[in-house]
C-alpha positions in Angstrom: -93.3 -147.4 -51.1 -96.1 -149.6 -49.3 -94.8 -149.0 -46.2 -94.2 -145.3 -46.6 -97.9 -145.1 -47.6 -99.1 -147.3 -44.1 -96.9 -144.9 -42.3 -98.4 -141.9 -44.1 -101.8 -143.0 -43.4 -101.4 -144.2 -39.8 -100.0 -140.2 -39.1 -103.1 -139.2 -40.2 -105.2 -141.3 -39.1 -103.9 -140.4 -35.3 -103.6 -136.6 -36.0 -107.4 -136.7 -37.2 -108.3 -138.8 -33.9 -106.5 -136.3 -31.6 -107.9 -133.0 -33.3 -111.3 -134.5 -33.5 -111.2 -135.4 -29.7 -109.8 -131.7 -29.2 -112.8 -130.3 -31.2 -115.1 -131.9 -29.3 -114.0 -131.3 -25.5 -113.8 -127.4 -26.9 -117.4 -127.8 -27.6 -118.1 -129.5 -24.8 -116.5 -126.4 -22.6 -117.8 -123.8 -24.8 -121.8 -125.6 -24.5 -121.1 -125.7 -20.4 -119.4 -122.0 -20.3 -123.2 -121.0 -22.1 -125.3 -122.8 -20.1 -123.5 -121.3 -17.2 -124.0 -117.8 -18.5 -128.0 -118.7 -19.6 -128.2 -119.1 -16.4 -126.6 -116.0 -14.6 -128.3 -113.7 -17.2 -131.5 -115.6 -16.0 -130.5 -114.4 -12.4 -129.7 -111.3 -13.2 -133.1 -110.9 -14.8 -135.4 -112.0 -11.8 -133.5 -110.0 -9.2 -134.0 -107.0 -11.5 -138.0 -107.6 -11.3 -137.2 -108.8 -7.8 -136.1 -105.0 -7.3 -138.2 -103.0 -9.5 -141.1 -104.9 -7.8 -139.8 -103.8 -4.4 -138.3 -101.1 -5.3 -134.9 -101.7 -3.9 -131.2 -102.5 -5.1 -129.6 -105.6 -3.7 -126.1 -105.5 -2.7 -126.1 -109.5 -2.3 -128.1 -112.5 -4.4 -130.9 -112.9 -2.3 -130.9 -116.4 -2.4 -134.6 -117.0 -0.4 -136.3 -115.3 -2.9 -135.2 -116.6 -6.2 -135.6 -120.4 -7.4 -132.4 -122.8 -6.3 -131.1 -123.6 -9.3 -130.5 -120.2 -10.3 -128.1 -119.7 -7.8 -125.3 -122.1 -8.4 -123.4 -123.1 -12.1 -125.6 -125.7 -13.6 -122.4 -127.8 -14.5 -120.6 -127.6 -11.0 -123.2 -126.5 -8.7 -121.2 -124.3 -7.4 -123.0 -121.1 -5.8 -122.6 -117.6 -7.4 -120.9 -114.6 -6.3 -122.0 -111.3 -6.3 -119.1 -108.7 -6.6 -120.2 -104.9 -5.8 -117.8 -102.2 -7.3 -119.9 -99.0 -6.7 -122.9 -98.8 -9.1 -121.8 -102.2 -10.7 -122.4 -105.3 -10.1 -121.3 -108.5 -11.4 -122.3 -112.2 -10.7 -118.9 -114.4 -11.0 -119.3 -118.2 -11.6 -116.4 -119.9 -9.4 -116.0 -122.5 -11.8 -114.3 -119.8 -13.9 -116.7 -120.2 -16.6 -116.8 -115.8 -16.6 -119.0 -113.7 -15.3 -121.9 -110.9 -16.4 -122.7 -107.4 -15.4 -125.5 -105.0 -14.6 
């Protein structure tokens, strides 16, 4: 009975251990995918005053006019893409943390 108890308890104590280090590198990946897209949405918001400003649309991030670290993923520093599909326009982070739209 003791030792079924030890061997009950040691199960546990290993499945809490691996779900609790689970739970934390999802929040870990779910805190760097919204800091990613903080950040796009922040880009997307100065080149729209960048455009109504100059009254233009921009078919590509114009990187000399906006701030550096607005241009890459804050966690890989990797640099944005801009994808043009007729009226829409999307920035796409290549570290796969998604993408947003305007």
């Amino acid at each position: 009975m003791k030792n079924t108890l030890i061997c009950i308890a040691a199960f546990l104590f290993v499945t809490a251990c691996g779900t609790a280090t689970s739970n934390i590198d999802m929040i870990k990946e779910r805190l760097t995918e919204n800091g990613c897209r903080i950040n796009r949405e922040e880009l997307i918001f100065q080149m729209r005053e960048l455009e109504y400003l100059q009254d233009t649309v921009y078919t590509e991030i114009p990187q000399p006019l906006l701030e550096d670290s607005l241009l890459v993923c804050p966690s890989t520093s990797q640099l944005y893409i801009m994808a043009v599909d007729g009226n829409d326009r999307t920035i796409i982070c290549p570290a796969g943390h998604g993408e947003s739209s305007f």
